[in-house]
C-alpha positions as CSV (number, residue, x, y, z in Angstrom):
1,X,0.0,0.0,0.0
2,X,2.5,2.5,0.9
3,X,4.5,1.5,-2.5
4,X,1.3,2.4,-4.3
5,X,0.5,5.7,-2.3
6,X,4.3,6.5,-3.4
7,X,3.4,5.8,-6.7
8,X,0.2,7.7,-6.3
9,X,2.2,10.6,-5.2
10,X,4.8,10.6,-8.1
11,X,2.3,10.5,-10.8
12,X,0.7,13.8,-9.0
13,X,3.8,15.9,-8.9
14,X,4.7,15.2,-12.3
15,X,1.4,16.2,-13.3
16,X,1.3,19.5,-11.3
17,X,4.3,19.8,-13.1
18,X,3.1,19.4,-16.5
19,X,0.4,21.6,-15.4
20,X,2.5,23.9,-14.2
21,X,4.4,24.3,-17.4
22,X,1.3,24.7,-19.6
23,X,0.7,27.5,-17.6
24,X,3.8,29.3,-17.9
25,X,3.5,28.4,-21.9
26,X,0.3,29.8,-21.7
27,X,1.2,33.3,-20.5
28,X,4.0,33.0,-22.4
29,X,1.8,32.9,-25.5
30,X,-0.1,35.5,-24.7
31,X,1.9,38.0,-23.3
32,X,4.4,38.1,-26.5
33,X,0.5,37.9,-28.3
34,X,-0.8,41.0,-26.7
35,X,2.5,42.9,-27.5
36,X,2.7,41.9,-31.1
37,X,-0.9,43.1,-31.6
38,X,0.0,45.8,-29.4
39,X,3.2,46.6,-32.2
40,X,0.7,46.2,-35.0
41,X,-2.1,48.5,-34.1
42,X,-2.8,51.4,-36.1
43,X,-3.0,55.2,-34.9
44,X,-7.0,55.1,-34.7
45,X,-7.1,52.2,-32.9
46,X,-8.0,49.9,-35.5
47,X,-5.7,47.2,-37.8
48,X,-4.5,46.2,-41.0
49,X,-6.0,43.2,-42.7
50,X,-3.6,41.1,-43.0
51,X,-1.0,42.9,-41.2
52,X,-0.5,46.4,-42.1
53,X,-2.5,49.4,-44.1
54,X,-5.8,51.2,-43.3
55,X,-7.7,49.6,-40.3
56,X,-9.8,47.2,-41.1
57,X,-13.7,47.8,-40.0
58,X,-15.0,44.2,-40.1
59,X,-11.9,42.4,-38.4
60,X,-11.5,44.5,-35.1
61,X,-13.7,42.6,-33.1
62,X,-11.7,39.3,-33.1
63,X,-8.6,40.8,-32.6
64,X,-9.6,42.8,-29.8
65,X,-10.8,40.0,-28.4
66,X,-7.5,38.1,-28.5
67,X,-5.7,41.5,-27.4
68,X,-8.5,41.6,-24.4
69,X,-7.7,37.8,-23.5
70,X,-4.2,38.8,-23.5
71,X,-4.2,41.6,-21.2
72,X,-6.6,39.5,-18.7
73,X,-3.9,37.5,-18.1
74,X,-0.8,39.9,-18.0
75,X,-2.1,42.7,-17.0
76,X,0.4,44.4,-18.9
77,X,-0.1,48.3,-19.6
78,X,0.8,48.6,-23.1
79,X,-1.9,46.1,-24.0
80,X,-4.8,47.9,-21.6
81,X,-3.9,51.3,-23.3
82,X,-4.5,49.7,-27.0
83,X,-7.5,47.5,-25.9
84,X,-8.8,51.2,-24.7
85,X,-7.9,53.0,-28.5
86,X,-9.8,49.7,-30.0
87,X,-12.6,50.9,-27.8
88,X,-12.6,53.9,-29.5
89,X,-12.3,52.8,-32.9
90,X,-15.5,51.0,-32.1
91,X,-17.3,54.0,-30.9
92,X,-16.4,56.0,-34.2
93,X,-18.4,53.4,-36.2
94,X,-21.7,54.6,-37.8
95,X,-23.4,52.6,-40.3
96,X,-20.2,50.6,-41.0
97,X,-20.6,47.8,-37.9
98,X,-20.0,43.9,-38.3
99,X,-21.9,41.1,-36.4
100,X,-19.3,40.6,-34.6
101,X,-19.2,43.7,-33.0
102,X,-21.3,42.9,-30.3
103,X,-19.4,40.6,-28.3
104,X,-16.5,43.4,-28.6
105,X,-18.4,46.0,-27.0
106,X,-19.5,43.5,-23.8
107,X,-16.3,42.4,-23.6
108,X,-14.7,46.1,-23.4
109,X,-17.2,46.9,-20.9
110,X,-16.6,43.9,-19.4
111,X,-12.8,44.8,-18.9
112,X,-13.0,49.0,-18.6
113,X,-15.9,49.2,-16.8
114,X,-19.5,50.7,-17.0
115,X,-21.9,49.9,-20.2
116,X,-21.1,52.9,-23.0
117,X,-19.4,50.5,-25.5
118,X,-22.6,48.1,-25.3
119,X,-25.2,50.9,-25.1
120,X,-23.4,52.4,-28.2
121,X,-23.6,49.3,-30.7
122,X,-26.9,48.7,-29.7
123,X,-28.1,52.1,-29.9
124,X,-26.6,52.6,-33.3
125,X,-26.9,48.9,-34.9
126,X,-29.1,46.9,-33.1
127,X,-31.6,49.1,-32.6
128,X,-31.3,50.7,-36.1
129,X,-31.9,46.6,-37.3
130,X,-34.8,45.7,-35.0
131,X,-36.8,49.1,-36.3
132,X,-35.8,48.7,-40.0
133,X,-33.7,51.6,-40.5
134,X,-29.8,50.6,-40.1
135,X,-28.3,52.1,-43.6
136,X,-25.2,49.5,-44.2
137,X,-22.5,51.8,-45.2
138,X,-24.5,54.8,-45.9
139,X,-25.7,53.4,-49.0
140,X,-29.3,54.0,-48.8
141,X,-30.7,50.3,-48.0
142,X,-32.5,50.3,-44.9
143,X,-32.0,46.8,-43.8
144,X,-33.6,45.2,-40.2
145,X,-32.4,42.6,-39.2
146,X,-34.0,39.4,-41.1
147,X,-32.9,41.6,-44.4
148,X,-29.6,42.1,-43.3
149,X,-28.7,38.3,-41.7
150,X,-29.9,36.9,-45.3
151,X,-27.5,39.6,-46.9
152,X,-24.7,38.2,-45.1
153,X,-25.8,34.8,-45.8
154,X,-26.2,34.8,-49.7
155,X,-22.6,36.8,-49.6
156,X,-20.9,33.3,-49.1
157,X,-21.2,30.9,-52.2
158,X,-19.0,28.3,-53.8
159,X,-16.3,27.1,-52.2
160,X,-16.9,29.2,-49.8
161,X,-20.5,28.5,-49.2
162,X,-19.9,26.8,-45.5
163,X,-19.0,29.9,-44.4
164,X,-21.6,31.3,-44.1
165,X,-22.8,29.2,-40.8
166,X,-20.1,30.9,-39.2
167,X,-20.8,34.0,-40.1
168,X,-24.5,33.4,-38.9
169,X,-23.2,31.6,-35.8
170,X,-21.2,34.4,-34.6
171,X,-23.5,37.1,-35.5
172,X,-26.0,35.0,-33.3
173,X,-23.1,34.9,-30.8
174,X,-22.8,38.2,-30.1
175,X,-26.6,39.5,-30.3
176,X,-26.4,36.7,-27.1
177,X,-23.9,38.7,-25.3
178,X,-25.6,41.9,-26.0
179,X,-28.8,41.4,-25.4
180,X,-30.0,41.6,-28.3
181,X,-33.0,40.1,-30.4
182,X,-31.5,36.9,-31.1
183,X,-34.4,35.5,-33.9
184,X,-33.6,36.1,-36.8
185,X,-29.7,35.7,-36.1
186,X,-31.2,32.1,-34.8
187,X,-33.1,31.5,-37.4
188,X,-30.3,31.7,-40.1
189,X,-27.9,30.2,-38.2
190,X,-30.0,27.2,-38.3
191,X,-30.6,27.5,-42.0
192,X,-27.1,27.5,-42.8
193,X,-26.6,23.9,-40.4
194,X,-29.3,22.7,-42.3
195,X,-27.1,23.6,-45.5
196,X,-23.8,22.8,-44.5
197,X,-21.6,20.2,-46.9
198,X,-19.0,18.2,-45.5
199,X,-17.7,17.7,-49.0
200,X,-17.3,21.0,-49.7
201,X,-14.5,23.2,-48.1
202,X,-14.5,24.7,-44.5
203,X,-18.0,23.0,-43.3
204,X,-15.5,22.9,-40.2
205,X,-15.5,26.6,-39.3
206,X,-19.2,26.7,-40.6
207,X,-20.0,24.1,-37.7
208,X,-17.8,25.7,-35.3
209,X,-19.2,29.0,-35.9
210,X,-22.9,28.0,-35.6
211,X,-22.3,26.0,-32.4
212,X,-21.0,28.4,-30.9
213,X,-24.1,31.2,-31.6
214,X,-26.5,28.2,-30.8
215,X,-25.0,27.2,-27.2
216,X,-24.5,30.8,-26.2
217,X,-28.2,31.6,-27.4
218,X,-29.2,29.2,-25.7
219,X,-30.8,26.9,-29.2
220,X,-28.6,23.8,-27.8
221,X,-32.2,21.4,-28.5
222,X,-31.7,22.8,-32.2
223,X,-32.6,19.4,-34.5
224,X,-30.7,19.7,-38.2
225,X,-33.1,18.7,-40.6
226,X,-30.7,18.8,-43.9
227,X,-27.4,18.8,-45.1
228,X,-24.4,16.8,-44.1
229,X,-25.1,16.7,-40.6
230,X,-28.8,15.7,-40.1
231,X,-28.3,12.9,-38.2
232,X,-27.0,15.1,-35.4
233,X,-29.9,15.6,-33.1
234,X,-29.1,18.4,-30.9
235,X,-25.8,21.2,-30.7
236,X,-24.2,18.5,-28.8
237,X,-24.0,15.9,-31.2
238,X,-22.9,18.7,-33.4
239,X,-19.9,19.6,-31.3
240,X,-19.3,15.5,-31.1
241,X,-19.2,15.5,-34.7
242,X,-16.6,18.6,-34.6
243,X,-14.3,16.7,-32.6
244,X,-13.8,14.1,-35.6
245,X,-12.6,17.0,-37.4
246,X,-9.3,17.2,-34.6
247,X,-5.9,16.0,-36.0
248,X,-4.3,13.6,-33.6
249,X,-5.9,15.5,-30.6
250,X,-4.7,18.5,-31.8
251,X,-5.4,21.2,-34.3
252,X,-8.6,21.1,-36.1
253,X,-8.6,20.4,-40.2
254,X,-9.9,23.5,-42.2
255,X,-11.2,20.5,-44.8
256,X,-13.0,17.5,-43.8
257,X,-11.3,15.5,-46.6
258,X,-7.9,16.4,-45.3
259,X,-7.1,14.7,-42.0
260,X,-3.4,14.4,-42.4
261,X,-1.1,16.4,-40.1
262,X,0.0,19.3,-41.5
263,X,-3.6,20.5,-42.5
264,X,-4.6,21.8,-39.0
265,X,-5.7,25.9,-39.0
266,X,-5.3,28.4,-36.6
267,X,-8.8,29.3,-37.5
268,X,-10.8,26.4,-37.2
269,X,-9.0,25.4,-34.4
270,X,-9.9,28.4,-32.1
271,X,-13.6,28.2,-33.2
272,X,-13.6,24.7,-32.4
273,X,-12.1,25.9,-28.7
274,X,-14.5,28.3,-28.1
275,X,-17.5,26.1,-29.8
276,X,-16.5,22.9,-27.0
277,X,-16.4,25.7,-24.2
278,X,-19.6,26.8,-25.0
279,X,-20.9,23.4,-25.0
280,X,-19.4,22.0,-22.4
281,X,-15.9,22.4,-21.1
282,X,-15.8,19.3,-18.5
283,X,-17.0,17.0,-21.5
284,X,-14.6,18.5,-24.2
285,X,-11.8,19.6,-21.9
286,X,-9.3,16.6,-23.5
287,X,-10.4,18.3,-26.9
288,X,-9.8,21.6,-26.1
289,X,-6.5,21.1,-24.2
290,X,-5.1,19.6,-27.0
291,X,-6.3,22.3,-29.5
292,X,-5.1,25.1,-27.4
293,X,-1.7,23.5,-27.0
294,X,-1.8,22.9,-30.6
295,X,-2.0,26.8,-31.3
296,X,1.3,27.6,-28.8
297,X,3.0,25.6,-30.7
298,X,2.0,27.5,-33.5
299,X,3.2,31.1,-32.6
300,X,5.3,32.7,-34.8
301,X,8.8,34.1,-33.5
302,X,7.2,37.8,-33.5
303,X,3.8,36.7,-31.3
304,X,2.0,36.9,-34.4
305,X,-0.2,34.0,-36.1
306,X,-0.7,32.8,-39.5
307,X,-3.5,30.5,-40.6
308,X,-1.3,27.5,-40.9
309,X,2.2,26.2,-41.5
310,X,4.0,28.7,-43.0
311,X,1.2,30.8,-43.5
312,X,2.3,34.7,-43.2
313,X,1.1,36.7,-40.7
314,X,-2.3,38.1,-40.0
315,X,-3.8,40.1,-37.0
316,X,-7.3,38.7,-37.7
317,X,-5.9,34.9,-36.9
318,X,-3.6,36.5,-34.4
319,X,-6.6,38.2,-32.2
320,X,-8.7,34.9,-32.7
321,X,-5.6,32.6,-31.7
322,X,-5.4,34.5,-28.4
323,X,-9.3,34.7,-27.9
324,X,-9.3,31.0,-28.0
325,X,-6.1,30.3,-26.2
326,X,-7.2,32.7,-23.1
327,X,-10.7,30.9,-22.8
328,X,-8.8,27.9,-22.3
329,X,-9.4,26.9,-18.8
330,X,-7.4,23.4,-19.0
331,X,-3.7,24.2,-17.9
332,X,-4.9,26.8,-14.7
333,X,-7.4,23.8,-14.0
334,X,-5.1,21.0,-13.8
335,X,-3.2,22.8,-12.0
336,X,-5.7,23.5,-9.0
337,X,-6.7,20.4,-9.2
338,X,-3.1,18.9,-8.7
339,X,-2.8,21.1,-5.8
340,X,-6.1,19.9,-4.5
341,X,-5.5,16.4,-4.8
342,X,-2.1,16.5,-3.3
343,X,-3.6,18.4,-0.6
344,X,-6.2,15.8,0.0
345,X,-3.9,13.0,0.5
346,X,-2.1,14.9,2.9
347,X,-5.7,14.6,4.9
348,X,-6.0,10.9,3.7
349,X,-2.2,10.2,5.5
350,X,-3.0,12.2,8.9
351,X,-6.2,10.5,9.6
352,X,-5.1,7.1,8.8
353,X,-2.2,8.3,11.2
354,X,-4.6,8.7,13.8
């Protein structure tokens, strides 16, 4: 007995250890994250698509989010001051906003404090949608908001057709966070599920994207009637299926017809993270551990991402690689839970000492 409570003990330390050390890669990650996006940012708060030029409108959501992530956990003072001048660029938007602006402006509130980035976008774009009278990009087109989630849809086609559940899914995502109406957002989101093509290229990040809009809606009894994945009966059995889409535990594939290594994505593997989280971290911890691991080891020299090996850079996959990394609870988990359990067979000992 003592041999195996020795034994017992051994395999616990090494494992605080281990968890000790995904910690440590895990600030790592994001700390030289946050300052490369930090390094990047443009004057007006916003950034370049893929790296440099005039900010780009529609991308600053995701990579604030990753810069946000990243200063949650360093608490460095470089990144707060450009997580406040994205703030800004947000609140100079007009009739120009994206989807996923929505979760941005909870998040910065989240992080600065009171409600004027949230009471902004909904005041300005929500609102505007729900009454009919949002005018995307000064244009002259009032949309509301079943007009202008079937805009976004019917913008995806071809190869690029799955995409458009994720588009869908996160704009369903963050009309959750906000507050927002969430039916029509719902409703396309599921329309897209029902349409999505495993045979045709990145049904992964379509699935991704629309599990995580359904789960944080709240649509997790959502039953696909169509498409590649109508045997699935609820979100759940969606975000089973996604896990067949993981490359030796890893990375996620950005094509379902490519399962080699060497075909993982930045992209569809933080989806896929923040997809499982929203499901259910306990069931999909093993998943997301592995993906999240998957993306350190990914990091370019400069804290920058790119899409996949030997991709360039680009602050959109950067922001979404630390987004997804910083939701990961896995490494700060094991490592509580190593304390605890050594902890607890220090009780064990004493009273079987008594």
């Amino acid at each position: 007995m003592r041999y195996l409570g020795l034994l017992a003990v051994a395999g616990l330390v090494l494992g605080f250890a281990a968890a000790a050390g995904a910690v440590a890669d895990q600030l790592t990650c994001l700390q030289n994250g946050g300052d490369r996006l930090v390094a990047t940012q443009n004057s007006d708060g916003g950034w370049g698509w893929p790296v440099a030029g005039a900010s780009a409108t529609n991308t600053v959501a995701p990579i604030a989010m990753g810069l946000s992530g990243a200063y949650s956990a360093t608490g460095d003072a470089n990144q707060l001051t450009a997580l406040q001048k994205a703030g800004t660029f947000l609140l100079a938007k007009t009739n120009n906003f994206s989807p996923s602006d929505g979760y941005l402006a909870v998040e910065l509130d989240r992080v600065l404090g009171g409600t004027t980035y949230s009471q902004y976008v909904v005041t300005n774009y929500y609102d505007k949608l729900a009454a009919g009278t949002y005018n995307r990009n000064g244009a002259g087109t009032l949309y509301n908001t079943a007009d202008y989630v079937e805009l976004i849809r019917t913008s995806r086609s071809g190869t690029q057709a799955n995409m458009g559940a994720w588009d869908i899914g996160i704009g369903l995502y963050a009309a959750a966070k906000i507050g927002a109406d969430t039916t029509a957002w719902k409703n396309g989101t599921e329309t897209e599920v029902n349409a999505l093509d495993a045979g045709n290229y990145y049904a992964q990040l379509g699935l991704a994207g629309s599990i995580l809009g359904l789960a944080a809606s709240g649509d997790t009894s959502f039953d696909p009637t169509s498409g590649s994945y109508a045997s699935a009966t609820d979100v759940r059995d969606l975000a089973n299926t996604l896990t067949g889409y993981q490359i030796g535990g890893g990375g996620v594939t950005w094509y379902g017809g490519a399962m080699d290594p060497g075909n993982e994505t930045t992209q569809e593997t933080a989806y896929s993270i923040l997809a499982w989280l929203a499901v259910d971290s306990a069931t999909y911890g093993s998943n997301v551990a592995g993906a999240a691991a998957w993306l350190r080891s990914e990091q370019l020299s400069n804290g920058g991402f790119g899409n996949y090996a030997g991709d360039a850079e680009n602050n959109e996959i950067t922001g979404e690689a630390l987004w997804a990394v910083s939701a990961t609870p896995e490494p700060a988990t094991m490592l509580l839970l190593g304390s605890g359990f050594v902890g607890l067979l220090g009780v064990i000992r004493r009273r079987r000492g008594k």
